[in-house]
N, C-alpha and C positions, 0 to 999 in steps of 0.2 A: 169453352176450349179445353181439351184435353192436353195433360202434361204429356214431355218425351218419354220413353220407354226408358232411358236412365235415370230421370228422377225418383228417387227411392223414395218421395214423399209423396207422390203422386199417386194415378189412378192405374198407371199401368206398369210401372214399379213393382206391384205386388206379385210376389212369384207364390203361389202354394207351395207348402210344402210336404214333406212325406203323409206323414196324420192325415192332411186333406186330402188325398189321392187316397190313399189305401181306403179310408174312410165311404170315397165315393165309387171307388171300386165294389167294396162289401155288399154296398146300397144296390148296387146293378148287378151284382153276383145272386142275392136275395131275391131279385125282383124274378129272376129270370130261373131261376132253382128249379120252380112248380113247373115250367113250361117244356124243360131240359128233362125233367125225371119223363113226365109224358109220352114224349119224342122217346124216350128207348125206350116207353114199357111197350111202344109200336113196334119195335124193329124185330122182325121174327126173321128163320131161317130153318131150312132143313136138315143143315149141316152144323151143329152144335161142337165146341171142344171147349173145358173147362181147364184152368191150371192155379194150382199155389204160386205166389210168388212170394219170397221174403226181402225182396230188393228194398220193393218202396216202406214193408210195414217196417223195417230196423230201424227209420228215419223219424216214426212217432213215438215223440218219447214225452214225458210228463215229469219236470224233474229228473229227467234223465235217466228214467224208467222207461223200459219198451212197453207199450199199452196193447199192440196187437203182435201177433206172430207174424202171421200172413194176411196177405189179398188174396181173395180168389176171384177169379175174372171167367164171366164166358162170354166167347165173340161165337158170331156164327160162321162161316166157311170164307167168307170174303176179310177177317178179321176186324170186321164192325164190334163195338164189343155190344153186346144185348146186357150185361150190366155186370157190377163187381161189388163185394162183399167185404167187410178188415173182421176177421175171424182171430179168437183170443187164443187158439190152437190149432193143430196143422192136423185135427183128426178128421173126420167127414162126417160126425155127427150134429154138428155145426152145419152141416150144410143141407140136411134132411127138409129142414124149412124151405130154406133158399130156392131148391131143385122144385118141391112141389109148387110154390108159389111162380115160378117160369112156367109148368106146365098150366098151371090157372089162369096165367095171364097168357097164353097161346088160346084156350078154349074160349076168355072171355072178347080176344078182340078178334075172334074169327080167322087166325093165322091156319097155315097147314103145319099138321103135326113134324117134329123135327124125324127125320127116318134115320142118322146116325149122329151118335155122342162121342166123342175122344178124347181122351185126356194123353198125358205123358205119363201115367201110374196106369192104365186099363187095367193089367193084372189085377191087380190088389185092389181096385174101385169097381169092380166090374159086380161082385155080389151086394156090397153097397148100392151099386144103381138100380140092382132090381126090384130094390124092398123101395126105393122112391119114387120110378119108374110110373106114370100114369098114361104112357103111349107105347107104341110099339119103337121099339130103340135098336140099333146094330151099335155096338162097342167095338172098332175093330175089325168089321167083318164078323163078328159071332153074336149070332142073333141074342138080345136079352128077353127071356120068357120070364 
């Protein structure tokens, strides 16, 4: 026989508490990591725009230390994001990695090349994109060679 759900001594009495939920959260957040990273290194698009944000990075802090400046995120045209980076500064040489390894991951899973990139800085990133640039790219409307 099973006790009532009041009995605090009983079988159904026991409420988990935070520990155990977070705990078993983590456990399925883990599990499911490798399958989620996968799922976006798929999602291509031909309409690429990349941005800093310092919203979310002010929030990680260490001791009460800021650990990153910015996020940088790129979605492709429908604002799906195709993935996002915690960069320790807000320059773009940080990002030279990042940029090439999207173009490697478009060649290795047979995507079509992106035809334009946009950020909200084009000016000033726009000679930056063509030293990383491994496809043909419009910045804006002006072709990057």
């Amino acid at each position: 026989d099973f006790s009532k759900f009041e009995d605090a001594n009983g079988f159904f009495g026991w409420c988990p508490g935070e520990n155990f939920w977070s705990r078993l959260m983590r456990k399925d957040l883990d599990r499911l990591e490798k399958q989620w990273t996968r799922q976006m290194q798929m999602v291509g698009g031909t309409i690429l725009k990349g941005d800093h944000s310092r919203k979310t990075a002010k929030l990680i802090r260490i001791k009460g230390v800021r650990i990153f400046m910015a996020v940088y995120s790129m979605m492709i045209g429908t604002n799906q994001i195709l993935g996002f980076w915690f960069t320790v500064g807000e320059g773009l040489d940080e990002l030279k990695g990042v940029l090439t390894s999207v173009a490697h991951r478009y060649k290795q899973h047979g995507l079509v090349e992106p035809l334009l990139f946009y950020t909200d800085s084009c000016c000033k990133e726009r000679a930056f994109l063509k030293t990383v640039r491994t496809t043909r790219c419009l910045c804006l409307g002006a072709a990057i060679r």
